[in-house]
PASEBA-1860 file (N, C-alpha, C; in nm, 3 decimals):
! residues 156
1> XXXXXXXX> 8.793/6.805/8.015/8.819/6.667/8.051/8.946/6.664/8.134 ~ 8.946/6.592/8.249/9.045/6.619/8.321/9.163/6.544/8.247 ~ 9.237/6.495/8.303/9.382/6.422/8.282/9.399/6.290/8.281 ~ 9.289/6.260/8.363/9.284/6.133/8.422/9.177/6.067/8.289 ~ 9.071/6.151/8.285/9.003/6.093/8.187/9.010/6.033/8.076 ~ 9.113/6.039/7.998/9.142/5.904/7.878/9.157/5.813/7.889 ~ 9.249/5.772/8.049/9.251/5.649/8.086/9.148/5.574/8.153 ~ 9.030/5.657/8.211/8.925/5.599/8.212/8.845/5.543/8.166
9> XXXXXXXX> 8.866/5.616/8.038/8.754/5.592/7.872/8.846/5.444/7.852 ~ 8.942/5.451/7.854/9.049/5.310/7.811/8.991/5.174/7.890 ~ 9.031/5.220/8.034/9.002/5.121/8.104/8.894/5.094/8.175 ~ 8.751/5.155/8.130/8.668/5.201/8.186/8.680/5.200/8.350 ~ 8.506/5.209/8.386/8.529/5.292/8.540/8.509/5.103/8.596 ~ 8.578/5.068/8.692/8.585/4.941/8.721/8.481/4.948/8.896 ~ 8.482/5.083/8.908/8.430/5.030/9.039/8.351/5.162/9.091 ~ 8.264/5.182/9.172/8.162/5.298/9.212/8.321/5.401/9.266
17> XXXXXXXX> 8.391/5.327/9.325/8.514/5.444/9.405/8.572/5.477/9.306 ~ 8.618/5.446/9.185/8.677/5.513/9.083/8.625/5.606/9.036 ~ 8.431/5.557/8.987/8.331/5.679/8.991/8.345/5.812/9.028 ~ 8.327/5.762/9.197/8.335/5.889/9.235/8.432/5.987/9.270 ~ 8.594/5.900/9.259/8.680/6.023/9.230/8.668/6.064/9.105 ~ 8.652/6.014/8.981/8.595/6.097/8.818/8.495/6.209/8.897 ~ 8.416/6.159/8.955/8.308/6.304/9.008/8.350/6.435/9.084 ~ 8.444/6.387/9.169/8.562/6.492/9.185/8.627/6.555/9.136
25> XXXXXXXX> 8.668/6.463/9.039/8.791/6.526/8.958/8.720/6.644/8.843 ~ 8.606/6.575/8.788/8.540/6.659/8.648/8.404/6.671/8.680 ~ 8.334/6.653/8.794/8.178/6.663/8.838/8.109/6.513/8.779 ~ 8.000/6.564/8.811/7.877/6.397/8.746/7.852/6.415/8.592 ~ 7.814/6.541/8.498/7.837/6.500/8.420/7.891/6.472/8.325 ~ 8.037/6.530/8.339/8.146/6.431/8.270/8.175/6.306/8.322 ~ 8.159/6.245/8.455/8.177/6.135/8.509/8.100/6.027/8.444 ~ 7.954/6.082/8.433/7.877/5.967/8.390/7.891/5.995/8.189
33> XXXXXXXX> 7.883/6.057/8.143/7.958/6.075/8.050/8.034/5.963/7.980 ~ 8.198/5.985/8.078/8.256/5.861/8.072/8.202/5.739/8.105 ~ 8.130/5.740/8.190/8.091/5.555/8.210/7.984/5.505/8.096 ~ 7.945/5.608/7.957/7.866/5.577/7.840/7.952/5.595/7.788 ~ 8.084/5.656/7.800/8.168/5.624/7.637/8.246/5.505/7.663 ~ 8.274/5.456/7.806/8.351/5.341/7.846/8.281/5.227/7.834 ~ 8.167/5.252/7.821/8.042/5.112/7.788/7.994/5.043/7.921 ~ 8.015/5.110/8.010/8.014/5.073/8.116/7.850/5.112/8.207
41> XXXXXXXX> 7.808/5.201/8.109/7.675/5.252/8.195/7.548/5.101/8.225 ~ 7.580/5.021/8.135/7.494/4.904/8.116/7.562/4.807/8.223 ~ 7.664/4.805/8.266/7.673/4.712/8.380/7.650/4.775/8.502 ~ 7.711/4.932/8.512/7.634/4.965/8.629/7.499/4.934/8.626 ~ 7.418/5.021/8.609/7.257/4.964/8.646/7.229/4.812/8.624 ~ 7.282/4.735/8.556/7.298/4.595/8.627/7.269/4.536/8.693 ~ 7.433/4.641/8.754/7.498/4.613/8.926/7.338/4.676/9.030 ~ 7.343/4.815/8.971/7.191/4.836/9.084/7.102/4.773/9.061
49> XXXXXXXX> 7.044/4.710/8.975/6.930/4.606/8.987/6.949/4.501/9.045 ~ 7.105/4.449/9.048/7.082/4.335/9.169/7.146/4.387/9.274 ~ 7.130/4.523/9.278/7.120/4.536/9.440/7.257/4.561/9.501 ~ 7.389/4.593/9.381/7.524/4.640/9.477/7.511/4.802/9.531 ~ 7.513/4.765/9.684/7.529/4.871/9.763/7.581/5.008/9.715 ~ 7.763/4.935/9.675/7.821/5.055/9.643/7.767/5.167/9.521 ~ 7.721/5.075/9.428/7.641/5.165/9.328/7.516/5.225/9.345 ~ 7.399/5.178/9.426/7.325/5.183/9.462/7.339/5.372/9.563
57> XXXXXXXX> 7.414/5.350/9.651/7.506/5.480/9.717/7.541/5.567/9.598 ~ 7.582/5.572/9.526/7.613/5.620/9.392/7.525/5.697/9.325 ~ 7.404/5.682/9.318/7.266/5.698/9.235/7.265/5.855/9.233 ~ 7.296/5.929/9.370/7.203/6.052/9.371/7.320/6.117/9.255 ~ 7.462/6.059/9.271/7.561/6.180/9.151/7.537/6.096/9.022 ~ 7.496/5.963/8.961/7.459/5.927/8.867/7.347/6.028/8.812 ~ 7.273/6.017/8.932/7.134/6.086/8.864/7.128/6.278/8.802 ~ 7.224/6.294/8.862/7.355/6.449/8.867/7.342/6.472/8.719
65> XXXXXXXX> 7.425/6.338/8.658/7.499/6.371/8.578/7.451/6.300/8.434 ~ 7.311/6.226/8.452/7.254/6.131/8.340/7.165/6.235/8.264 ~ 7.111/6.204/8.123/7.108/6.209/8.057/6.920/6.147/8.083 ~ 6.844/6.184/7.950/6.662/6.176/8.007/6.652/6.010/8.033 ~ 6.755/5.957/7.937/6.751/5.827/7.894/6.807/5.746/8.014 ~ 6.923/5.783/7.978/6.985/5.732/8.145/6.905/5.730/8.242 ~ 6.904/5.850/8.308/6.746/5.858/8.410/6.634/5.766/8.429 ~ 6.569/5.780/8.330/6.464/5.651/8.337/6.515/5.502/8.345
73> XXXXXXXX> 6.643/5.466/8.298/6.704/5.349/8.340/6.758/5.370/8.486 ~ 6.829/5.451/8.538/6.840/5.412/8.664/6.749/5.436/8.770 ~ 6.601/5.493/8.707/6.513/5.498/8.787/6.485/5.375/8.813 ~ 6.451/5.279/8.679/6.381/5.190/8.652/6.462/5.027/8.748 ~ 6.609/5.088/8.756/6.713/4.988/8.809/6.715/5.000/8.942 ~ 6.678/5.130/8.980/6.653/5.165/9.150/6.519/5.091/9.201 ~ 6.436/5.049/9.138/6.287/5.037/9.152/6.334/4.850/9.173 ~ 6.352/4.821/9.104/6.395/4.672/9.049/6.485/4.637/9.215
81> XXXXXXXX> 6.592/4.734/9.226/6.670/4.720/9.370/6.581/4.655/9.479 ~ 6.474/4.728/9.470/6.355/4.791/9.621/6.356/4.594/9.671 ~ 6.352/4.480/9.595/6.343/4.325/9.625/6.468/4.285/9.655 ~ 6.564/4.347/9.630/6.699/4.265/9.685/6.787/4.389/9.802 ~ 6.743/4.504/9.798/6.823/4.596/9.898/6.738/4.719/9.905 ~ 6.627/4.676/9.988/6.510/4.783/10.026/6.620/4.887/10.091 ~ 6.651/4.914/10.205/6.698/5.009/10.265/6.820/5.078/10.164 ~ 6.919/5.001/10.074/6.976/5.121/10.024/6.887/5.184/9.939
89> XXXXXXXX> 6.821/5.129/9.841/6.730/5.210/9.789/6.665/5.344/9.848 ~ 6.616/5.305/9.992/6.529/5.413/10.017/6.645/5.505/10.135 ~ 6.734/5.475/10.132/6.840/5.545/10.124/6.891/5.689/10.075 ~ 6.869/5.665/9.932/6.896/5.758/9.820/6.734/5.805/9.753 ~ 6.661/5.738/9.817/6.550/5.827/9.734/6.563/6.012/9.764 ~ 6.487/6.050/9.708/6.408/6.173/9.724/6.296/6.233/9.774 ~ 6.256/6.248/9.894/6.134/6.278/9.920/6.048/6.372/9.881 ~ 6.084/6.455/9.792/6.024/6.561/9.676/5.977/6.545/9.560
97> XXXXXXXX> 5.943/6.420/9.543/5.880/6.406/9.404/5.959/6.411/9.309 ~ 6.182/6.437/9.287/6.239/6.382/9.190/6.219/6.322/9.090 ~ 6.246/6.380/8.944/6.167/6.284/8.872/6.278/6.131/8.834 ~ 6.362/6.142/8.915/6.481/6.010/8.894/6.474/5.947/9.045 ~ 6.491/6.032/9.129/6.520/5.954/9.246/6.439/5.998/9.346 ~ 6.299/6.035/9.290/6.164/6.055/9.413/6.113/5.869/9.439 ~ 6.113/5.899/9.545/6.015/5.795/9.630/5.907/5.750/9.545 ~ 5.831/5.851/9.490/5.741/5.796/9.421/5.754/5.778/9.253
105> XXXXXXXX> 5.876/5.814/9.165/5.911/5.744/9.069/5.973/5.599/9.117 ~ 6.059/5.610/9.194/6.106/5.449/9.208/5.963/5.361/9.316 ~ 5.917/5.405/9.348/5.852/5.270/9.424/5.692/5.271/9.366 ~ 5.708/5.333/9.235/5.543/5.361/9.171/5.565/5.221/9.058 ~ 5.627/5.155/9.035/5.664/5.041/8.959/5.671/5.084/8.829 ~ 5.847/5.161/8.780/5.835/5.245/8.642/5.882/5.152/8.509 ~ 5.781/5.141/8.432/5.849/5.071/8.349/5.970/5.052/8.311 ~ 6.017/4.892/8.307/6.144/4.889/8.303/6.190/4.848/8.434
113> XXXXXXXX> 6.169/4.859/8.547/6.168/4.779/8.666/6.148/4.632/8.655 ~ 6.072/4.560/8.594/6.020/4.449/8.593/5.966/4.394/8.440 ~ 5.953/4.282/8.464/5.896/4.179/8.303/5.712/4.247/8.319 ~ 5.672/4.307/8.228/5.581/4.296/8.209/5.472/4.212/8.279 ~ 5.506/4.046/8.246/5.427/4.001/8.276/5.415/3.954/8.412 ~ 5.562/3.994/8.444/5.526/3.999/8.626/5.538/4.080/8.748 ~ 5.438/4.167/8.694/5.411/4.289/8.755/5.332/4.293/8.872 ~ 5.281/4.169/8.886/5.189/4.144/9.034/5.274/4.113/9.088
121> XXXXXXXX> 5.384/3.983/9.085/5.455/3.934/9.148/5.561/4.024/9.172 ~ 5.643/4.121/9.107/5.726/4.239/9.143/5.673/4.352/9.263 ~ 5.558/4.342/9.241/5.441/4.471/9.349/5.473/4.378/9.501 ~ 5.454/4.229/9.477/5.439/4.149/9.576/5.577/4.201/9.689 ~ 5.644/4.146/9.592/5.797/4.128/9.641/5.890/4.257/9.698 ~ 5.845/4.354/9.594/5.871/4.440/9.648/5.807/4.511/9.818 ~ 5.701/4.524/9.790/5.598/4.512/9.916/5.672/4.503/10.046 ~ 5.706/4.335/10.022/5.750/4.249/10.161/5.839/4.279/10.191
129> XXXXXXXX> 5.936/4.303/10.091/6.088/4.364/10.127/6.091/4.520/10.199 ~ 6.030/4.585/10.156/6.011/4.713/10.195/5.931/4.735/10.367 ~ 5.849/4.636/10.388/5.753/4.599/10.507/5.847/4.572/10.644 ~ 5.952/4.467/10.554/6.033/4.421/10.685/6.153/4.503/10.696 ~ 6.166/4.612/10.644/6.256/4.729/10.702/6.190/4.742/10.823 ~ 6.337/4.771/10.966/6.287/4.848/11.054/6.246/4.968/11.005 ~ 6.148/5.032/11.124/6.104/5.148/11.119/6.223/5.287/11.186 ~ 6.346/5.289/11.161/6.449/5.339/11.168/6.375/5.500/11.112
137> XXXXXXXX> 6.451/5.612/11.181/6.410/5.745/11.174/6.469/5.779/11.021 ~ 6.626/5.737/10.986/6.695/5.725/10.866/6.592/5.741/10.750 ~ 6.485/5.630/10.752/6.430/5.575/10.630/6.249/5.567/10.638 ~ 6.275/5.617/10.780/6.101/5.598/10.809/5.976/5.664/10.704 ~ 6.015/5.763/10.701/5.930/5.824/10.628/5.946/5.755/10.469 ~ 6.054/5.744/10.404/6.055/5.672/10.273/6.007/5.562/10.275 ~ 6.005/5.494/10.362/5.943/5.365/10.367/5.771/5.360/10.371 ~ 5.716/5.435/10.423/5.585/5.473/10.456/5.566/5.501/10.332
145> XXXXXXXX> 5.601/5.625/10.246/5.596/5.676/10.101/5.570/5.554/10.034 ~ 5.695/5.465/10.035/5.721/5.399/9.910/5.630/5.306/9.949 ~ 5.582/5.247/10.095/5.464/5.133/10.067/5.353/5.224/10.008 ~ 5.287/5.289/10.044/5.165/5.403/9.935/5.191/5.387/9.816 ~ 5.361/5.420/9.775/5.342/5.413/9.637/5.298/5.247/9.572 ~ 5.396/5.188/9.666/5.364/5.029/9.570/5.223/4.987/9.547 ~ 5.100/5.029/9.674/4.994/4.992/9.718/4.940/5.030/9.609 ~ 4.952/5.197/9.497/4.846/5.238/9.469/4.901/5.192/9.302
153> XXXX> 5.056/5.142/9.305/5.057/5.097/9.183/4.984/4.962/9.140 ~ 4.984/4.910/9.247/4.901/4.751/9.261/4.758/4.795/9.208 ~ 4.715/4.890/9.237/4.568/4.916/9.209/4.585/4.940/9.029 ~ 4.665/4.996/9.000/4.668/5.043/8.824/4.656/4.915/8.749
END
């Protein structure tokens, strides 16, 4: 544990840039580590479900350093993103089939993304948001992926 780290656990991690110097300082998984003993792991993914950038940017050393449990929540919080900040999302995906941050875990609609009972209307929304991305070289291909994926989750 570095030096810095008690006072993190104290004052937890207040912001993705504090994050990621902890990730510097001691790697991702003592970083994320601390942001579950600081109590803080539940407002991040939160924060990525409604879509803050800076955390959102964050994901691939979250996903580093989480835990099976963790994982499936910030899969599930990345997926949830795809309606309020399509492009960072597909940003940080994975085009390899990741089982946290593949294209097709987040845009396959993973439980925990959405209310149950509005799982048409989440497919919807997500959809449109993802549609009206430019076709930018950055994201092109994730975008193509992730409409397939939403399309064939609509069918389940």
């Amino acid at each position: 544990m570095s030096a810095f780290a008690p006072l993190l656990l104290l004052a937890g991690i207040l912001s993705a840039s504090q994050f990621a110097a902890d990730v510097d300082r001691s790697g991702p998984k003592p970083a994320v580590a601390h942001l579950v003993a600081g109590g803080d792991w539940g407002r991040v993914v939160g924060a990525i479900r409604n879509g803050a950038a800076d955390w959102i940017a964050m994901a691939p050393e979250l996903a580093r350093g989480a835990e099976d449990a963790q994982a499936e929540q910030l899969t599930a919080a990345l997926a949830a993103a795809l309606t309020r900040a399509p492009s960072e999302v597909l940003a940080v995906t994975d085009l390899r089939r990741s089982p946290v941050l593949g294209v097709q875990a987040i845009c396959g609609a993973p439980q925990g993304s959405h209310a149950p009972a509005a799982r048409a209307a989440y497919l919807a929304d997500a959809r449109e948001a993802v549609e009206l991305l430019p076709d930018v070289a950055a994201i092109g291909r994730a975008k193509a992926l992730c409409l397939r994926e939403l399309a064939q989750a609509a069918e389940r």
